[in-house]
KENU-444073 format. One record per residue (C-alpha): z, x, y; residue in three letters. Coordinates in nm, 2 decimals. Layout:
residues N
r c3->Z	c1->X	c2->Y	resn->ALA
...
END
This chain:
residues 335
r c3->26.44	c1->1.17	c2->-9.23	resn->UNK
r c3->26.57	c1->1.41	c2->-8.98	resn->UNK
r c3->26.96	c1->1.42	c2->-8.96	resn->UNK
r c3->27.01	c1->1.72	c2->-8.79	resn->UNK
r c3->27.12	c1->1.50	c2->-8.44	resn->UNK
r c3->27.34	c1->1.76	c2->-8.30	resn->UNK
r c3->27.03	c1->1.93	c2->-8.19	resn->UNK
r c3->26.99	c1->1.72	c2->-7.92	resn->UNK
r c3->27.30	c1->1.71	c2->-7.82	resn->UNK
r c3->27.17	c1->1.84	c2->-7.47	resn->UNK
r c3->26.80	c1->1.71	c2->-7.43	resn->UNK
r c3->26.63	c1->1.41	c2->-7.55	resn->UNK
r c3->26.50	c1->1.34	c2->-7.84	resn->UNK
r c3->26.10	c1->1.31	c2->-7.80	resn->UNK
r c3->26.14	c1->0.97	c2->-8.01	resn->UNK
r c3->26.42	c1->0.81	c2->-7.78	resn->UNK
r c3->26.12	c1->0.69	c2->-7.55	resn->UNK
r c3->26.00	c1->0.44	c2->-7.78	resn->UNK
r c3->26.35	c1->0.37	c2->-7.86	resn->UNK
r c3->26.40	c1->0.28	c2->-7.47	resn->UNK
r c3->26.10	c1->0.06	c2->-7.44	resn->UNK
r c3->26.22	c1->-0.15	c2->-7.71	resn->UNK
r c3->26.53	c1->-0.18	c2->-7.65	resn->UNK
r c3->26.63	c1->-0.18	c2->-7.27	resn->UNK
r c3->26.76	c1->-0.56	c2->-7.19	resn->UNK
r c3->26.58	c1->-0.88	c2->-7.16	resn->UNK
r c3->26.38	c1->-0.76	c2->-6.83	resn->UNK
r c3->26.32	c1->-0.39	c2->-6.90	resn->UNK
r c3->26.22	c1->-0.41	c2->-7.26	resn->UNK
r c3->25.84	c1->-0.41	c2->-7.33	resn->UNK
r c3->25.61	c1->-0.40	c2->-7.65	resn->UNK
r c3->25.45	c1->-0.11	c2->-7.71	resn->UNK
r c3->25.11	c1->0.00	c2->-7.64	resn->UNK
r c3->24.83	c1->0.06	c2->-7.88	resn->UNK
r c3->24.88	c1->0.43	c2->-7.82	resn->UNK
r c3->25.25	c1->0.43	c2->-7.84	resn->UNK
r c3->25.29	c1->0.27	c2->-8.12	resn->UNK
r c3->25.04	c1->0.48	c2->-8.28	resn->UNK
r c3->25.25	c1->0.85	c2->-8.17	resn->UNK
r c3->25.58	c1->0.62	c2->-8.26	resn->UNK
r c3->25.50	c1->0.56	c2->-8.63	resn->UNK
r c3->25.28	c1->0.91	c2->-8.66	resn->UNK
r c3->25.63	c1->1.09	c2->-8.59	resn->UNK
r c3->25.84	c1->0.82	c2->-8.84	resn->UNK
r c3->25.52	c1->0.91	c2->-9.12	resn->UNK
r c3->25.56	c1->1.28	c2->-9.05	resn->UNK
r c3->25.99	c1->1.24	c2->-9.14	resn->UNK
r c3->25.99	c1->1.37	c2->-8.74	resn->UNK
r c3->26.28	c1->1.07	c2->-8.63	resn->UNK
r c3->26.63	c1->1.05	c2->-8.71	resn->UNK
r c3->26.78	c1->0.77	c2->-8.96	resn->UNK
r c3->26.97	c1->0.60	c2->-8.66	resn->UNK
r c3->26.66	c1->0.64	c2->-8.46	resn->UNK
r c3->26.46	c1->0.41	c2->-8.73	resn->UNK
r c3->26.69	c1->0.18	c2->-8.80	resn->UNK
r c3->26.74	c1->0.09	c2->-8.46	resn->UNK
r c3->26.32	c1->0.03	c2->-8.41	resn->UNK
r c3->26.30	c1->-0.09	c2->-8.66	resn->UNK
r c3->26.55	c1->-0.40	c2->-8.60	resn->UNK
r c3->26.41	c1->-0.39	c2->-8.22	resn->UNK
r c3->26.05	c1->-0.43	c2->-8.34	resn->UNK
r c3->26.18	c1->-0.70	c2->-8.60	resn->UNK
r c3->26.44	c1->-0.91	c2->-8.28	resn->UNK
r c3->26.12	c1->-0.96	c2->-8.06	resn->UNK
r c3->25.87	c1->-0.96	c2->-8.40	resn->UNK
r c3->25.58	c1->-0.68	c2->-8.38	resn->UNK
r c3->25.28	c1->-0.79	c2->-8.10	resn->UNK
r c3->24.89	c1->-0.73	c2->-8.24	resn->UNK
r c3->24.88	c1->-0.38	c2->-8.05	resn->UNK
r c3->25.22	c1->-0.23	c2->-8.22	resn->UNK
r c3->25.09	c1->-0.39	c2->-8.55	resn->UNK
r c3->24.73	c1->-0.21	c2->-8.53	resn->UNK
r c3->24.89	c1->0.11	c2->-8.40	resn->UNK
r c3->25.11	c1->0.12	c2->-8.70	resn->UNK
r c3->24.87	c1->0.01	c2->-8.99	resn->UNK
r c3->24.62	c1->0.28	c2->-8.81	resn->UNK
r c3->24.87	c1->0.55	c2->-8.79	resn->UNK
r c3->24.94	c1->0.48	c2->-9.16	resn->UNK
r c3->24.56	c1->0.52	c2->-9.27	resn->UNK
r c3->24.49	c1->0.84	c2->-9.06	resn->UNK
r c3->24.81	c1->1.00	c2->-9.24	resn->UNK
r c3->24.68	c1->0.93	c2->-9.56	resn->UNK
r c3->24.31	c1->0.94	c2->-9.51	resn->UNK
r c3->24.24	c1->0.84	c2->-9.87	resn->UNK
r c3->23.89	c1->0.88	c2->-10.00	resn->UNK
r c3->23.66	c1->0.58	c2->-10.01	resn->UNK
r c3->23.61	c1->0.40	c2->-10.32	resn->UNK
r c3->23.36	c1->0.13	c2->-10.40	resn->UNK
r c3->23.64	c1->-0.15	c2->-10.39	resn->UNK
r c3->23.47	c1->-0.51	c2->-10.34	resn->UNK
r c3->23.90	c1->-0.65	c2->-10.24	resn->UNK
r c3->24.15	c1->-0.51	c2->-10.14	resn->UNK
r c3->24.46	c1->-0.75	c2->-10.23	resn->UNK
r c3->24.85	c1->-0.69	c2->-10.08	resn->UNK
r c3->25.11	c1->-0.82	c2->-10.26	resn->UNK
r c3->25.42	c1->-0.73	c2->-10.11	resn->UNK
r c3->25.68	c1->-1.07	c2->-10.13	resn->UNK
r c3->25.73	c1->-1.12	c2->-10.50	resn->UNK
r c3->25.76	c1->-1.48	c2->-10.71	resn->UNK
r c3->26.06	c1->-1.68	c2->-10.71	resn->UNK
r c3->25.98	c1->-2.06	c2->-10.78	resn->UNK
r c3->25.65	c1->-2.03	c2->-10.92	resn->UNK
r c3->25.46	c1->-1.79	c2->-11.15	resn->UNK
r c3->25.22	c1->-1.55	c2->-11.01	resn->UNK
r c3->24.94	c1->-1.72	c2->-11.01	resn->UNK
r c3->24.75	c1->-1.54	c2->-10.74	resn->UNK
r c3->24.75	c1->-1.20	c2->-11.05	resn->UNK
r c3->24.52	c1->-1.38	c2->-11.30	resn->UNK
r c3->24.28	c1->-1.48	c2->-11.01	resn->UNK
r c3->24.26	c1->-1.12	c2->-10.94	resn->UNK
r c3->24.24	c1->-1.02	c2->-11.31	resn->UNK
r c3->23.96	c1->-1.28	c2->-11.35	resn->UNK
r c3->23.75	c1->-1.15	c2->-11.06	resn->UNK
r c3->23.80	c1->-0.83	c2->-11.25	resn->UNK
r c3->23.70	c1->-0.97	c2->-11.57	resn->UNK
r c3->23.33	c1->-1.08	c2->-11.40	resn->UNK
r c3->23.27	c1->-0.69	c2->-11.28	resn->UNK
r c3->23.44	c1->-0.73	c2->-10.90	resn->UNK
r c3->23.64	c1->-0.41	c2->-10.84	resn->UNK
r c3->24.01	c1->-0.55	c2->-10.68	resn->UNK
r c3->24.26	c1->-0.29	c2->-10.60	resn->UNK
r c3->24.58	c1->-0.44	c2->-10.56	resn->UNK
r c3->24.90	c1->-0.23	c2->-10.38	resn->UNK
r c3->25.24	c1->-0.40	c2->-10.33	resn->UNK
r c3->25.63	c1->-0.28	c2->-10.37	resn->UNK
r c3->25.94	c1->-0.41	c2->-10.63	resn->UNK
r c3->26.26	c1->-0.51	c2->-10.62	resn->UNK
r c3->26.29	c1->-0.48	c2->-10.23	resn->UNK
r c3->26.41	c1->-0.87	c2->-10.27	resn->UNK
r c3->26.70	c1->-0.95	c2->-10.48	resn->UNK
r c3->26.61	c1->-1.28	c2->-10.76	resn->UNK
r c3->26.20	c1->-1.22	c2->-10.74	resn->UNK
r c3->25.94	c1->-1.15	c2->-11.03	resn->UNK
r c3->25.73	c1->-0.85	c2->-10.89	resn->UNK
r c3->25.35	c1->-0.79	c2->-10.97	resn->UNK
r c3->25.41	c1->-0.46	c2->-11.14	resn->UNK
r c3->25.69	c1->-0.60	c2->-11.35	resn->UNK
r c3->25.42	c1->-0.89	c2->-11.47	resn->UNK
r c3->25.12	c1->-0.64	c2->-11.49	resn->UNK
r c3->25.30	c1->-0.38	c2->-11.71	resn->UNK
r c3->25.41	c1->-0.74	c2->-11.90	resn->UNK
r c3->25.04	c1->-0.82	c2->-11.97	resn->UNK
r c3->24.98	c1->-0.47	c2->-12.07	resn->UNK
r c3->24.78	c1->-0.36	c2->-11.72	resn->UNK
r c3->24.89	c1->0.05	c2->-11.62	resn->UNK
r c3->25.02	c1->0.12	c2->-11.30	resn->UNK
r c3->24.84	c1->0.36	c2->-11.08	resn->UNK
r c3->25.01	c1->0.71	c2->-10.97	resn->UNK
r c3->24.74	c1->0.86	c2->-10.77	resn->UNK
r c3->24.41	c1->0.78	c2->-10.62	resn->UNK
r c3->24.23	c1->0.95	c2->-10.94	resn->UNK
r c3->24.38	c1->0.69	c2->-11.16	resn->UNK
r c3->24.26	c1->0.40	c2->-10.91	resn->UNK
r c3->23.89	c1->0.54	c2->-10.99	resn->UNK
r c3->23.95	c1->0.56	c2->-11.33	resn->UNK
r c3->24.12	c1->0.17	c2->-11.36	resn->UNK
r c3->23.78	c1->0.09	c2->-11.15	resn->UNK
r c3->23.54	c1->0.22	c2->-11.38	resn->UNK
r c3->23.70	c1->0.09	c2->-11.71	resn->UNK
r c3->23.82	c1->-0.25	c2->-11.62	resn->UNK
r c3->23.76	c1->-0.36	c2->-11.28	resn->UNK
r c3->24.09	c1->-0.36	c2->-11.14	resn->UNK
r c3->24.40	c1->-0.13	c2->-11.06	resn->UNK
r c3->24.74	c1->-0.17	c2->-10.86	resn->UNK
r c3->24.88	c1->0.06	c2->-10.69	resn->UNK
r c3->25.23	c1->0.07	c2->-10.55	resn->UNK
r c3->25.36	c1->0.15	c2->-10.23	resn->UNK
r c3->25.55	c1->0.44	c2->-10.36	resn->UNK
r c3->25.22	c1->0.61	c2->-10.44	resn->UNK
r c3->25.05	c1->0.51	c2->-10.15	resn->UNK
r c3->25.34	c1->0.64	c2->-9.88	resn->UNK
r c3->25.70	c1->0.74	c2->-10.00	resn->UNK
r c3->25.81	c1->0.72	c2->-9.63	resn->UNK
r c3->25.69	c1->0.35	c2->-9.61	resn->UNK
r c3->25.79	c1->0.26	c2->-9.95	resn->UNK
r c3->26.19	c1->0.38	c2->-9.86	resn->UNK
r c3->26.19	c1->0.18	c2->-9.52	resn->UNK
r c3->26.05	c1->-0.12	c2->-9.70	resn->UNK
r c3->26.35	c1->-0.07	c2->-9.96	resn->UNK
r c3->26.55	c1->-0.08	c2->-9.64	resn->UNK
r c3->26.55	c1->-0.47	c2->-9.69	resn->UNK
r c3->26.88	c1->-0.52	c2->-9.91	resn->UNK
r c3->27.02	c1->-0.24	c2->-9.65	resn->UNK
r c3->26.97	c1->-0.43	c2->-9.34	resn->UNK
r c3->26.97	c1->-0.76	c2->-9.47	resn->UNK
r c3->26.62	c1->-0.82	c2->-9.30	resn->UNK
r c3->26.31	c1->-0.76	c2->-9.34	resn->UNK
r c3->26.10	c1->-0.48	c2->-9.14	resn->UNK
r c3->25.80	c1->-0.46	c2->-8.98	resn->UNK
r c3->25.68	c1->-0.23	c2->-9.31	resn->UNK
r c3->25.65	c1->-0.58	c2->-9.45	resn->UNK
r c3->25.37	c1->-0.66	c2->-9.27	resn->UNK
r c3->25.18	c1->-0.30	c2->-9.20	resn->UNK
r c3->25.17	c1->-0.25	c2->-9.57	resn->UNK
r c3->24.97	c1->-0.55	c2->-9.66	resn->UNK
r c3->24.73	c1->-0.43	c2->-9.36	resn->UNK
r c3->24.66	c1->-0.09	c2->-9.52	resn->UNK
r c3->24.38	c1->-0.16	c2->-9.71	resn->UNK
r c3->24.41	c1->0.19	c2->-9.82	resn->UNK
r c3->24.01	c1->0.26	c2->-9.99	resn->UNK
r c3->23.89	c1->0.10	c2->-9.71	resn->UNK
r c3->23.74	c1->-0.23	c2->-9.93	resn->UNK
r c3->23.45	c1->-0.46	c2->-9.81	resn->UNK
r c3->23.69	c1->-0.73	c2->-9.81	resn->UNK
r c3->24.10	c1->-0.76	c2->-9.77	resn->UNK
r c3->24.35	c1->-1.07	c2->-9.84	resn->UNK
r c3->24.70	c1->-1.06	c2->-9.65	resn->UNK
r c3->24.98	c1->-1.33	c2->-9.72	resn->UNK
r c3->25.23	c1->-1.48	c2->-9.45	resn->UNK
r c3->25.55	c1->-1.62	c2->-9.49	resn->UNK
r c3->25.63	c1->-1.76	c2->-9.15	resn->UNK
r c3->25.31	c1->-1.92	c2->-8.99	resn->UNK
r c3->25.37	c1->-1.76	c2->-8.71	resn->UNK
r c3->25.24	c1->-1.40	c2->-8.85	resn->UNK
r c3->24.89	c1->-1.57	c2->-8.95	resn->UNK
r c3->24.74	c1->-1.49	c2->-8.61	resn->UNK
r c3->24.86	c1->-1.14	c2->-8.55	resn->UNK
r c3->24.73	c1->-1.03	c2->-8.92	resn->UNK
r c3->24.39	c1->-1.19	c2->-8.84	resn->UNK
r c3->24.35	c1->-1.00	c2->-8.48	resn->UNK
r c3->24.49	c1->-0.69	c2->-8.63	resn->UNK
r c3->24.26	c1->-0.69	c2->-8.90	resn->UNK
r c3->23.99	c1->-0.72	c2->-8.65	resn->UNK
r c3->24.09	c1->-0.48	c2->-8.39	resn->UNK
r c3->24.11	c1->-0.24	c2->-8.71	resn->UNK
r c3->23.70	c1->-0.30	c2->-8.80	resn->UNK
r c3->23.78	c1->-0.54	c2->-9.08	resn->UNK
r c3->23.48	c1->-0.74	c2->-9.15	resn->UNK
r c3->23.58	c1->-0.96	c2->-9.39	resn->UNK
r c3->23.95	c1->-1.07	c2->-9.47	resn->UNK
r c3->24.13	c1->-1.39	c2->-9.49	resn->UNK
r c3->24.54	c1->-1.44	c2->-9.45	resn->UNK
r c3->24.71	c1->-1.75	c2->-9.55	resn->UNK
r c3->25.06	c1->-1.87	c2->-9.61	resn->UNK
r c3->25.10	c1->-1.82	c2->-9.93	resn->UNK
r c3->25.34	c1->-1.97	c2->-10.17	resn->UNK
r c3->25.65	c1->-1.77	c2->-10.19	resn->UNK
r c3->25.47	c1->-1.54	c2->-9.93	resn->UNK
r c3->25.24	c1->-1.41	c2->-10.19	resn->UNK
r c3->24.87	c1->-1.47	c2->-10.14	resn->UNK
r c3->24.86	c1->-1.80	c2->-10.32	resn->UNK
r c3->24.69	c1->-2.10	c2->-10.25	resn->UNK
r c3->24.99	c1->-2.37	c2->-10.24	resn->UNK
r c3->24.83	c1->-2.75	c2->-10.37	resn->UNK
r c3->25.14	c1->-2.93	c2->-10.28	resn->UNK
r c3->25.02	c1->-2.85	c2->-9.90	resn->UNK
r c3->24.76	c1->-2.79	c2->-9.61	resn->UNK
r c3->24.64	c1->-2.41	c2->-9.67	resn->UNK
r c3->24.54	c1->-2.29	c2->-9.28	resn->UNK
r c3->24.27	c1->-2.01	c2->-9.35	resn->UNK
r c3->24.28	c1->-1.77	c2->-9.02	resn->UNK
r c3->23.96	c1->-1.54	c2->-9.13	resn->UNK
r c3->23.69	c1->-1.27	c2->-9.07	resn->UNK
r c3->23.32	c1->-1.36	c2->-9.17	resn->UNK
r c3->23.08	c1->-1.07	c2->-9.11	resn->UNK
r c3->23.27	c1->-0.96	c2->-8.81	resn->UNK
r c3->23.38	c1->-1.28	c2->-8.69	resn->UNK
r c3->23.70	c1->-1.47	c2->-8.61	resn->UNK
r c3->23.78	c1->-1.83	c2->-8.77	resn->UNK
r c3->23.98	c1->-2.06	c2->-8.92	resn->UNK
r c3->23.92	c1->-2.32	c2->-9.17	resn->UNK
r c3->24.18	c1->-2.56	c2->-9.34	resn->UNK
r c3->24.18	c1->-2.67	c2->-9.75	resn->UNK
r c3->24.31	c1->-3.00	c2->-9.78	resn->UNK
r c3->24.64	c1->-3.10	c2->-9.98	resn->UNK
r c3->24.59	c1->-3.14	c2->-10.33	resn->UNK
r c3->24.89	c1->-3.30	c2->-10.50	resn->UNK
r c3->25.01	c1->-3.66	c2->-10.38	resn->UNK
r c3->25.40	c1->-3.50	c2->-10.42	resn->UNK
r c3->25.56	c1->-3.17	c2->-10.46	resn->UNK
r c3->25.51	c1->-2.98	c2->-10.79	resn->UNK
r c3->25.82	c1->-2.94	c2->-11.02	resn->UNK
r c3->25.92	c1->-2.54	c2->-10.97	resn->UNK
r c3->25.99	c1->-2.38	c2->-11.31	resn->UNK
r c3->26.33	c1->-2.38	c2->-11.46	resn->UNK
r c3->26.28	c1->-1.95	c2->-11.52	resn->UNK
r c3->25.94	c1->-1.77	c2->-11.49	resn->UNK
r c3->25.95	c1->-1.68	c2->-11.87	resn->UNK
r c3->25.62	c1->-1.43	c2->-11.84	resn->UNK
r c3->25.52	c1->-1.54	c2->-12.23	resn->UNK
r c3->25.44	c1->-1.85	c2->-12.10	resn->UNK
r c3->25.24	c1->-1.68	c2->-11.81	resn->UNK
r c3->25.05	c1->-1.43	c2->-12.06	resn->UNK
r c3->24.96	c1->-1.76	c2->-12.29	resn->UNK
r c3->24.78	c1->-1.93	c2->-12.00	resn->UNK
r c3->24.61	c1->-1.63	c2->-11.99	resn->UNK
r c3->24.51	c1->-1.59	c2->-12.27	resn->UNK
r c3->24.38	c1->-1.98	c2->-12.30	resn->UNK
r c3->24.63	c1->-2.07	c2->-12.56	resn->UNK
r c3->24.80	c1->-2.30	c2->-12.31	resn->UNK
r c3->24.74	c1->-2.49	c2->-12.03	resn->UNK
r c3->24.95	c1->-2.54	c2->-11.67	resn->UNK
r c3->24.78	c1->-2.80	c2->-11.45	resn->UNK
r c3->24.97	c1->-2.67	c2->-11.15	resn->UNK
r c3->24.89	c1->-2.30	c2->-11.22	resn->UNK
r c3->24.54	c1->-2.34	c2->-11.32	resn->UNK
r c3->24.52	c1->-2.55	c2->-10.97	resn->UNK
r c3->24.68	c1->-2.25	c2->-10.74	resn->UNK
r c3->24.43	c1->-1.97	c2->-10.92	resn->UNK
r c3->24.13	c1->-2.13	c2->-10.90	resn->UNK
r c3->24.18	c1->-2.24	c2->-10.56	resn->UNK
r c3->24.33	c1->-1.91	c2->-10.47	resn->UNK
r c3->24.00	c1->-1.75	c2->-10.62	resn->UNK
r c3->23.79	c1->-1.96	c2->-10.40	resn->UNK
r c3->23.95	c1->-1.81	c2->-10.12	resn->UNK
r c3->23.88	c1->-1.43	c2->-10.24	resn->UNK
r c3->23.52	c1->-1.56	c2->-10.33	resn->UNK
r c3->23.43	c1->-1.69	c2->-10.02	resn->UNK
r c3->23.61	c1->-1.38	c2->-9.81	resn->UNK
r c3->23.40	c1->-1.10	c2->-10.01	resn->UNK
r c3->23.09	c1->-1.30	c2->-9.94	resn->UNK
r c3->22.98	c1->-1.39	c2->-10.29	resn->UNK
r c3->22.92	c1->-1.78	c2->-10.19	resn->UNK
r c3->22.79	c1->-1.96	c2->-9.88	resn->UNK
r c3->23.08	c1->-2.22	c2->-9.77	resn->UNK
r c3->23.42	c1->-2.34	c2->-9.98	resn->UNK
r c3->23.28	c1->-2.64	c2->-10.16	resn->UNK
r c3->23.05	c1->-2.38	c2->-10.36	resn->UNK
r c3->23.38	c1->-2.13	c2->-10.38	resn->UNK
r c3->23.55	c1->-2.38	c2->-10.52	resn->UNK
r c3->23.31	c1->-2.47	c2->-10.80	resn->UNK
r c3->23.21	c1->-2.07	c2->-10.86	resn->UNK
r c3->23.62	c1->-2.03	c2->-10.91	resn->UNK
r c3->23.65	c1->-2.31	c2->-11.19	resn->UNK
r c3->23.34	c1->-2.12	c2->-11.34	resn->UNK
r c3->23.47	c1->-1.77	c2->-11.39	resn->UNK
r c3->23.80	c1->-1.90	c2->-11.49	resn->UNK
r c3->23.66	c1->-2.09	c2->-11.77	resn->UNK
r c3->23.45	c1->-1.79	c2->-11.89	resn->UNK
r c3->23.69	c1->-1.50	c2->-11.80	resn->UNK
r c3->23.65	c1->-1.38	c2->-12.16	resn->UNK
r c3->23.29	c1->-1.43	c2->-12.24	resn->UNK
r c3->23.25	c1->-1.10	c2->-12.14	resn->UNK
r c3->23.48	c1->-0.82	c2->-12.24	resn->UNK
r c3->23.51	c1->-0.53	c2->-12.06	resn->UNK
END
């Protein structure tokens, strides 16, 4: 960023009006328009703001928590900037928050749709949380590459279905504010743009909530932003993971239309978490050498979801059943 502040030491900086909006007192403060917050986070993209100018919008936006017009404005401002080519991508699946109780489930329901021919792209950022197992730390475990570049997305597409790629690749500017997190002891509103991005513009996108709170402003921001399909949850350990122990609230997009649907809890108490997320015992479920009632649970059920939102299947009960099906024949064909 720009740290050059004595050249405004006698005009304005043009980024001090969004600044202003934000932040003048409990009856002149606003949200920002649409358009606003569109030029706001254009000029943060561009490196155009100064670090004390982003780290005070930043906590602003995060005090009063980002309204459905800021959100779209950024997550629109993000995709114009990096205007990625199209790629024939059936999911587009964020995975920003990281595991801490459980294993990542949510990975080898992905994996699996990959395994049956359904092209996931996956994008997400490590290590911005302190004590948290990150997908590319568990990907590069199984033996999956990480992506660089949008030529090795195509390539990951073509020989095996499926390719992550992190937030560093995808925007260095967003990646850095998002590692802002152990800096400000908060989290940003970067955390919840990125999962938005949907970067290759796929037929269908997955976003995962932490605080309930965020599940409507994801869902109207992914339709104000031409979405047709997508479906955000609060996932376990804010990862988009279908938790059994409890009512999952579904706040989609069917072929261009809003609605919500809740699964049912599964478990009659609370799953034990695991003592340490030792990732051998991850890659053997994997591979079918072992067995984890509560894991094979959360994927299945978590690949119902993803079913259902790329349209594959006509209602839950049959995304359900399709799930348990491509689980239990994820290597009958290899790749």
């Amino acid at each position: 960023m720009n740290t050059k502040k004595n050249l405004y030491k006698d005009s304005e900086h043009p980024f001090a009006q969004y600044v202003r909006i934000l932040g003048k007192g409990k009856t002149g403060s606003r949200s920002l328009s649409y358009e606003e917050a569109y030029a706001a986070f254009s000029m943060i993209l561009k490196g155009e703001v100064l670090d004390v100018q982003l780290g005070a919008f930043l906590m602003l936006l995060r005090v009063k928590e980002e309204s459905v017009e800021e959100l779209t404005g950024f997550v629109q401002a993000t995709k114009d900037q990096l205007n990625f080519a199209p790629l024939a991508v059936d999911l587009d699946w964020s995975s920003y928050a990281g595991k801490r109780k459980h294993y990542p489930w949510f990975l080898l329901s992905a994996l699996t749709l990959a395994k049956h021919g359904y092209n996931i792209v996956m994008h997400g950022a490590a290590g911005h949380t302190i004590n948290r197992v990150y997908t590319e730390q568990v990907l590069e475990y199984l033996g999956y590459p990480i992506c660089q570049s949008e030529q090795d997305v195509k390539q990951q597409l073509q020989q095996q279905h499926f390719a992550y790629l992190p937030l560093e690749a995808i925007s260095p500017v967003l990646n850095d504010m998002i590692s802002l997190r152990n800096v400000m002891g908060l989290r940003s509103p970067v955390h919840t743009l990125a999962r938005l991005i949907n970067p290759f513009n796929a037929k269908a996108t997955l976003q995962a909530i932490f605080h309930p709170a965020y599940r409507s402003s994801h869902q109207q921001a992914a339709y104000r932003l031409g979405y047709k399909n997508s479906a955000v949850i609060k996932g376990e350990g804010g990862e988009f993971e279908r938790n059994p122990d409890a009512k999952t609230l579904i706040c989609g997009i069917k072929n261009g239309e809003l609605y919500e649907y809740e699964l049912p809890k599964l478990t009659p108490e609370r799953s034990p978490t695991e003592e340490e997320l030792d990732l051998e015992t991850f890659k053997q479920v994997w591979l079918g050498h072992t067995r984890h009632e509560y894991g094979e649970t959360a994927l299945i059920e978590t690949m119902g979801i993803a079913l259902y939102s790329m349209n594959i299947v006509e209602d839950y009960a049959q995304a359900m059943d399709k799930a348990k099906e491509l689980w239990n024949t994820r290597f009958d064909k290899a790749l």
